[in-house]
N, C-alpha and C positions, 0 to 999 in steps of 0.2 A: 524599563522599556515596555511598555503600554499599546496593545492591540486592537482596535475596536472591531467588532463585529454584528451583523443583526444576529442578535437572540431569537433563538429558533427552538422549539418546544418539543420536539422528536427529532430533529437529524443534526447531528454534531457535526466535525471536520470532517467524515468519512462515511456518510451515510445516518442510517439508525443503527443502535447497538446498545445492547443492555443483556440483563439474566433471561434467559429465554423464560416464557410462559409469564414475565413478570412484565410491567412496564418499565419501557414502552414499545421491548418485543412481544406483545401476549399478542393470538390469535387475535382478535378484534383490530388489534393496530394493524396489524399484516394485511387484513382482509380490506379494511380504509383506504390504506396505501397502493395497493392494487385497483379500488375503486375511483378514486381523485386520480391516480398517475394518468390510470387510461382513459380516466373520461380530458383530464386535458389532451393528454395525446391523441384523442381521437380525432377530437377537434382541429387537430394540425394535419393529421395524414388526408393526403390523397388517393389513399388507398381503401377498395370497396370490403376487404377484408383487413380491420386491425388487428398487429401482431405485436404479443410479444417475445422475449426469449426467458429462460429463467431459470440457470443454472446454482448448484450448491456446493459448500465442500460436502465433508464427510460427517457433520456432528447431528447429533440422536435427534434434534429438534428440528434440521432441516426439513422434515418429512412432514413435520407439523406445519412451519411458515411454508412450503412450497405448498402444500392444500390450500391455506388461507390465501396467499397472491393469486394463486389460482382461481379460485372463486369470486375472489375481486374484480380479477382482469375478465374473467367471463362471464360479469351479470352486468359489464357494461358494453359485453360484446365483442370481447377480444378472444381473439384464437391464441393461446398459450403453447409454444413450444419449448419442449422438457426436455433439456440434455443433460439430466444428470450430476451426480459429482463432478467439476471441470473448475479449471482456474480463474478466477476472475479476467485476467486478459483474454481466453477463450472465447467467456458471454460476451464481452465488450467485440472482439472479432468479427463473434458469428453472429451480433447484432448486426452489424454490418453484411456480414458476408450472405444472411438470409433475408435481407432488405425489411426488417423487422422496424416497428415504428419506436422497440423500447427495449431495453436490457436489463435484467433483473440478477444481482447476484447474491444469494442467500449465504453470509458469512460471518464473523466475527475476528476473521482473519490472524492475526496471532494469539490472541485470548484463546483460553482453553476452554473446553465441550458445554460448561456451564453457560457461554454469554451463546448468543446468535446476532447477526444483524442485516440489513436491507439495502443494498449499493444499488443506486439508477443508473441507467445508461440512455442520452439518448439516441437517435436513429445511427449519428454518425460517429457512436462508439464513447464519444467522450464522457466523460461523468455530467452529470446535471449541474448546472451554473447554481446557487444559494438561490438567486430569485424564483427558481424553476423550482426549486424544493421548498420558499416561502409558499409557491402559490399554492404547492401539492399539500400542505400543512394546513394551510388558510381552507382551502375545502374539506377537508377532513374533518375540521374543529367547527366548518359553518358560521365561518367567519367571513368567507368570501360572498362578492354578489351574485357569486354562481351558486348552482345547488345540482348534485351528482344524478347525470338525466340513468336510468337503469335502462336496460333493454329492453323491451319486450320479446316477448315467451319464441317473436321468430330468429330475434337476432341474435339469441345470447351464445355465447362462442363456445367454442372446443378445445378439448386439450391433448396435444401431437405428443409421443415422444419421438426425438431425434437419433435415430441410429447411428448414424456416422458422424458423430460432429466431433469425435477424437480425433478421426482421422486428418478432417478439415483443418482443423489446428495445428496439426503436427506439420502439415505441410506448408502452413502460413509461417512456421516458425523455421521452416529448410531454407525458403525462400527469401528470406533475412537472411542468409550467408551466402558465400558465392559458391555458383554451383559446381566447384570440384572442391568445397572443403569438407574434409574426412577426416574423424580421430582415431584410425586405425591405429593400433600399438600404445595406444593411451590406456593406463587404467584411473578409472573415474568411480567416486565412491559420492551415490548422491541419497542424500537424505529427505523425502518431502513428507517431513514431520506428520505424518500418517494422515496428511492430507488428501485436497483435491485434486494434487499432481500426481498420485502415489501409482497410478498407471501410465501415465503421458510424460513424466521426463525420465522414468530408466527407459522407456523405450522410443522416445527420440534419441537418445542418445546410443542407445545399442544399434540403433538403422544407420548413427553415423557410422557407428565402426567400430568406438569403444569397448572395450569390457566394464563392465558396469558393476557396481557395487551397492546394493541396494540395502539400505535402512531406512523405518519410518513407511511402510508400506504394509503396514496389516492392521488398516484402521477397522473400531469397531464403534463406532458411534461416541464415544467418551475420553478415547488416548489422542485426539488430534491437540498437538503443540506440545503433549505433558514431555515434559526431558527430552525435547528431537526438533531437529528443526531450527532456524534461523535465528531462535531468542535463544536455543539449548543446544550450543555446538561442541559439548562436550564428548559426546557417542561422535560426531563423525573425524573430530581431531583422533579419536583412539582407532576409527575403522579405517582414515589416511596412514597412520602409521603400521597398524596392522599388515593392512593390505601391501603396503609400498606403493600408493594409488601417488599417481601423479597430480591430481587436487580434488579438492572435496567442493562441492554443491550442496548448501540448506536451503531451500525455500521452507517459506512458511504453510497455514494450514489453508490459503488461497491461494497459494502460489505468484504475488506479484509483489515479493519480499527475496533479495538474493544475498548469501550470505558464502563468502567460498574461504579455504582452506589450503594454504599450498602445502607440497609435497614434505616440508619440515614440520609441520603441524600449526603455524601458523595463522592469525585466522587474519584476513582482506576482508575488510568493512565497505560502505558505500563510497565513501571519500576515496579510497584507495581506489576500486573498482572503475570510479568516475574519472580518476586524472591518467590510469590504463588505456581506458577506451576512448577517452575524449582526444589524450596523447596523437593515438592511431587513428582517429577518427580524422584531425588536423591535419599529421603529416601526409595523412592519403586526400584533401581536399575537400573532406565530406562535414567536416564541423562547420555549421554556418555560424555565421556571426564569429569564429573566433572565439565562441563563450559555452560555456557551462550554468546550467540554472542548477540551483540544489535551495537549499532550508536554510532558514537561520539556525540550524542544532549543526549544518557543516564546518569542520576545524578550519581556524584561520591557516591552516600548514595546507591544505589543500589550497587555498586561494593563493598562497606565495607562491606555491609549484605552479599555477598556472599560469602567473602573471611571470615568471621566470622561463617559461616554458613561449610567451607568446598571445596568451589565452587570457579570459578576464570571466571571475563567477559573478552570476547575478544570482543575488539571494532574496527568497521569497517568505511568504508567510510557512509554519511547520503545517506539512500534508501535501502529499503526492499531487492531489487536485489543483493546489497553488501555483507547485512547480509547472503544472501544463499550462494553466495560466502564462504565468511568466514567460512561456516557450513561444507560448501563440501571440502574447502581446508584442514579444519583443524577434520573433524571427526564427527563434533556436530551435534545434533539433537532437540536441540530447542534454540531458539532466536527469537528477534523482534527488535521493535523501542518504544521509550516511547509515541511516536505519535497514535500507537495502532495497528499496525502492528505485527501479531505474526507468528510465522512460526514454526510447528510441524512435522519436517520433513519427523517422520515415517508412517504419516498418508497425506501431503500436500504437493507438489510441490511448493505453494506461501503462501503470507501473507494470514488468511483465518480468520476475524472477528468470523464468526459463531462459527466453527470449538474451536477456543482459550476460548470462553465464553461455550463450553460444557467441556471443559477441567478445567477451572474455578467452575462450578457446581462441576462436579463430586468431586474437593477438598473439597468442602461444603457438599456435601454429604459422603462422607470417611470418616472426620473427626465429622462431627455434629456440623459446628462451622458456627456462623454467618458472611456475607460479610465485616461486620464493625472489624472484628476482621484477618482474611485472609486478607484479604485487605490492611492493613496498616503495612506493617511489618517491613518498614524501615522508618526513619527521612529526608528527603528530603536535601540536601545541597539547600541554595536560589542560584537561577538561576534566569535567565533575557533574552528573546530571543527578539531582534526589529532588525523589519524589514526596509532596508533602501530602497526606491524607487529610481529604477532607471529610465532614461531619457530611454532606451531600455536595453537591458537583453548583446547587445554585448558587454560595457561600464564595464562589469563588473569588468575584471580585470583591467583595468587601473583604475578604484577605489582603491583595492584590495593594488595592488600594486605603488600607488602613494607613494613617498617616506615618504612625512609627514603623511600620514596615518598610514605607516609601524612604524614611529617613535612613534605615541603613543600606538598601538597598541604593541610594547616594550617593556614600559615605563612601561604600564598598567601587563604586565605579569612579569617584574621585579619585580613590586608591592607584588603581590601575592605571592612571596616568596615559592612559590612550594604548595600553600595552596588552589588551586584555578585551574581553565580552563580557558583558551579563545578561543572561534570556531569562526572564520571565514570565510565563502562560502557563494559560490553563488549559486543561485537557477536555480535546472534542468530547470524550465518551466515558472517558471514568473521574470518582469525584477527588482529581489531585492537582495539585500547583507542582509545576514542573519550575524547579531552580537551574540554572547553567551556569557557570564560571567556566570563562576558556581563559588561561595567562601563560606566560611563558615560565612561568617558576611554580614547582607543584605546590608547593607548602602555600601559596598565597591562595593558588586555586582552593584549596581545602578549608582554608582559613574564611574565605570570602562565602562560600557554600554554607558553612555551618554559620555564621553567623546570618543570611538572610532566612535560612531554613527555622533556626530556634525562634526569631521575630515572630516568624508566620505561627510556629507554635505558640508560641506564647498568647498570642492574639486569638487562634481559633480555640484554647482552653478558656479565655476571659469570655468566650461565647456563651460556653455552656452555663 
């Protein structure tokens, strides 16, 4: 199964992202991309002063690309407002919420302190459509029929920081629940893998009520993701049991990744998380359409529970950006990824970790029912995802599409007999081919895995 996409030269499925100080994060890019975004944005605002926002997590090279966009956005005349470490659905918010023409969030998001990357937003929160990042690429490289007008010596802009825009968020995120829900008598152990949330979700959650249990909160420029956090839930399975915590919270090192734990040590993935809230979201009248958007990486166990349930998933290209896609084309108001990305339309512009785990509580709290019980609502079909390392990330398709790969890759789905999945893709941001096998029998999943996996090897040594 075969994706087509435009080839784009610096922004993958999620933005820009690579080895910080290296291409195609090095200072120079940072500082283009800041130049191109806002000289097209300027051109669209009605506004006599253009803004942007431009929030980071916590990794040592932030401090570096926030200079560089900085200097970008204001040698074309943009006034830059700096809020700091905050989560990516925060920037995407307070894009919004400070009537800002553009959103910037400096991240890399689950990768760890070595990568950095560049997430757009524009005015109305949402991520930038592909053509909106062709065209910021197309100027960049001076390829376009435009060419980047600079400001002169009276225009060139300024750079704010934002004192309170934790607080703004914190209360955009109350305001998603109803206003008498409280986790009073809960203990809650949340981990934000020494990220951008590492101040802003132990203490949304202490304002509600909880007792809080904090890990993953003494970042120092280089530990954001290492062992914590959404991709490493092994520290907070041991601090749920530890503690006797009623469920565990990972977001990741942006925070618009959720990963929860209930009180047996269990860990609730996106699928699970998704047919929870969608569940409650339906019987209370608030699921439009009846459906669920998610990824093709979603278990087909999640789509049976829905379609048994009433509900019907509509599945998108993999990346959170697809799913909003899918949302907006077709109606719907919530979706994610199994990966932990959730997206609450009526309340979030993007994926928002925090935001998804108050929406999760508050089911726990409605119903009076424990995480280990919400949690698990459907039987998983076994899956299998490996990753094949590529020699560079351009390589990809002529992997992909090498003939003998395509031939077991066939073979393997004739197999299945209609009983089963094969996902194929390549990855937005690192250089690997993503293999998937979903079947109803493990040993076939396995069986089907290794065999397109060794193809691709085989084919990317015949390279060298």
């Amino acid at each position: 199964m075969k994706v087509k996409s435009l080839e784009r030269k610096y922004f993958g499925t999620d933005g820009i992202r690579g080895r910080a100080n290296a291409f195609p994060m090095s200072v120079e890019i940072a500082m283009k991309v800041g130049q191109a975004a806002g000289h097209i944005f300027a051109e669209k605002t009605k506004h006599a002063r253009p803004t942007v926002v431009i929030g980071k997590d916590t990794r040592v090279s932030g401090y570096m690309v926030e200079s560089a966009l900085q200097a970008g956005f204001t040698s074309v005349g943009f006034f830059t407002l700096l809020v700091g470490p905050m989560p990516t659905p925060a920037v995407s918010f307070l894009t919004r919420s400070l009537r800002a023409d553009l959103g910037v969030m400096i991240s890399a998001s689950h990768n760890e302190f070595m990568d950095n990357g560049i997430k757009l937003f524009g005015p109305d929160g949402f991520k930038l459509p592909d053509s909106v990042e062709h065209d910021i690429e197309a100027l960049m490289d001076g390829s376009s029929d435009k060419t980047i007008a600079l400001a002169d010596a009276a225009r060139i802009g300024k750079a704010v920081r934002i004192e309170d825009a934790v607080g703004r968020y914190i209360e955009s995120c109350k305001m998603a629940v109803a206003s008498d829900f409280r986790l009073d008598g809960m203990r809650i152990v949340v981990d934000c893998a020494n990220g951008a949330a590492y101040k802003i979700a132990p203490k949304i959650l202490w304002e509600l009520g909880a007792q809080v249990i904090r890990i993953g909160v003494e970042p120092d420029g280089y530990n954001i993701n290492r062992n914590c956090g959404a991709l490493h839930t092994d520290g907070l399975k041991k601090a749920v049991l530890t503690h006797g915590a009623d469920i565990g919270i990972a977001l990741d090192g942006d925070a618009d990744r959720l990963i929860l734990c209930d009180e047996l040590g269990n860990i609730i993935d996106g699928d699970q998380i998704m047919a929870t809230v969608g569940s409650y979201m339906n019987a209370k009248g608030l699921l439009k359409g009846q459906g669920v958007v998610a990824t093709q990486m979603s278990n087909m166990g999640l789509e049976k529970y829905l379609e048994s349930e009433g509900m019907h998933l509509v599945r998108t290209k993999v990346g959170d950006r697809y799913v909003m896609e899918g949302m907006l084309e077709g109606g719907y108001n919530f979706g994610g990824e199994a990966s932990g990305h959730m997206i609450v339309l009526d309340h979030a512009t993007t994926g928002d970790g925090l935001l998804a785990a108050l929406k999760f509580l508050e089911v726990m709290r409605a119903e009076s029912t424990r995480a280990s019980v919400l949690g698990h609502r459907f039987k998983p079909f076994p899956q299998k995802l490996e990753n094949v390392t590529l020699p560079s990330r351009e390589l990809a398709n002529e992997v992909i599409e090498n003939g003998s790969v395509q031939d077991v890759i066939q073979a393997v789905e004739r197999g299945l007999e209609g009983n089963g999945r094969v996902l194929i893709r390549k990855s937005g941001t690192e250089p690997l081919v993503r293999v998937m096998v979903e079947a109803a029998d493990e040993a076939v999943v396995e069986s089907a895995v290794a065999q397109i996996s060794d193809a691709m090897k085989g084919h990317i040594e015949s390279l060298s």
